[in-house]
N, C-alpha and C positions, 0 to 999 in steps of 0.2 A: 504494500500500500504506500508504503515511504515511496517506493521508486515511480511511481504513478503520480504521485505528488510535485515529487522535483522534476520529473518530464514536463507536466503541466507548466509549472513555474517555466521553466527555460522556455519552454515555447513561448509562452503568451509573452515574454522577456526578449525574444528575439524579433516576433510580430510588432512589438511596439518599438523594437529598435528599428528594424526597416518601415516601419509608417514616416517614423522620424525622419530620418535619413533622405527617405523620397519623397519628403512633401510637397504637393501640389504648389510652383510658385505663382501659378496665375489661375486661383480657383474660379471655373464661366470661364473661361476664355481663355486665351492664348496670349504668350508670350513673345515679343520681338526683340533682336539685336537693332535694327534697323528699320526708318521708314521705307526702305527697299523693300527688304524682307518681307515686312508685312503686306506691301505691295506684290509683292510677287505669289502670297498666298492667296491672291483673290481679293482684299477687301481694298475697299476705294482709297485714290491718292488723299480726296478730302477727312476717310477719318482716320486714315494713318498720320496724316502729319498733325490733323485735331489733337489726336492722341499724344504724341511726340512733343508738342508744344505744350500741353496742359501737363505733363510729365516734368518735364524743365520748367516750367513757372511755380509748381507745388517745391520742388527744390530750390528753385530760388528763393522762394517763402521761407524758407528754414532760415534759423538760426547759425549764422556760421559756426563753427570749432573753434578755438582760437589757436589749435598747433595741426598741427601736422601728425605726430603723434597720438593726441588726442581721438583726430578723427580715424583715426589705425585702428585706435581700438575697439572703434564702433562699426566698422566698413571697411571693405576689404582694400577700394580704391577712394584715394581722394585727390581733389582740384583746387587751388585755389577758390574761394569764393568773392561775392562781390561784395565790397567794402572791408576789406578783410578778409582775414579769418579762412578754414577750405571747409569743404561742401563734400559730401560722398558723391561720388562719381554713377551717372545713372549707367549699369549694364546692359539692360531690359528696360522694354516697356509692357506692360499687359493690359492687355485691349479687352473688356468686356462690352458686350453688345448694351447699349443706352449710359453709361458711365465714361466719367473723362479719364485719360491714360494715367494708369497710376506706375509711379517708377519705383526700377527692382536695381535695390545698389550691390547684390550678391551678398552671401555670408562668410564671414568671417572663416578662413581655414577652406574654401571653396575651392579657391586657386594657388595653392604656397605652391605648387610650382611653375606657375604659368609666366611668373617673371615680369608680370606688368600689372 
């Protein structure tokens, strides 16, 4: 009965480690690197670049960091920002159908070796 027990455990331990791992980053919709991209999936130039600019203006709204550092430790990639300060870097945009583009800055440990 013990070994029925600690089976159980592992499994539902491992199930919830891969739920984690691959969580949906653009839950309804889809994910873009580019307003290309998205373009080139079928949906229109007008709400691919809708998307893309409402994505960068919700970021620009942010509060900048004030180091570099700082914003490392919250985001994988950062940019300088405006008036100061850097801003996380948008990777993604994810486009749901009636919503404006919300931006995906990637997580942390995502890319340690991708070198940029």
């Amino acid at each position: 009965m013990k070994k029925i027990i600690i089976a159980i455990v592992l499994i539902a331990g491992a199930f919830l480690g891969y739920k984690l791992a691959n969580k949906d980053e653009c839950p309804g919709g889809k994910a873009f690197e580019t307003a290309a991209a998205c373009q080139a999936s079928g949906l229109s130039a007008e709400i691919c670049s809708g998307a893309f600019s409402a994505a960068t203006e919700k970021t620009k709204a942010m509060k900048p960091v004030e180091s570099l550092e700082q914003c490392h430790l919250r985001y994988p990639h950062c940019e300088p920002g405006h008036a100061g300060g850097f801003l996380p870097k948008i990777e993604k945009v994810c486009i749901v159908a009636g919503k404006p583009g919300e931006p995906l800055y990637g997580q942390i440990g995502s890319n340690i070796a991708g070198g940029h």
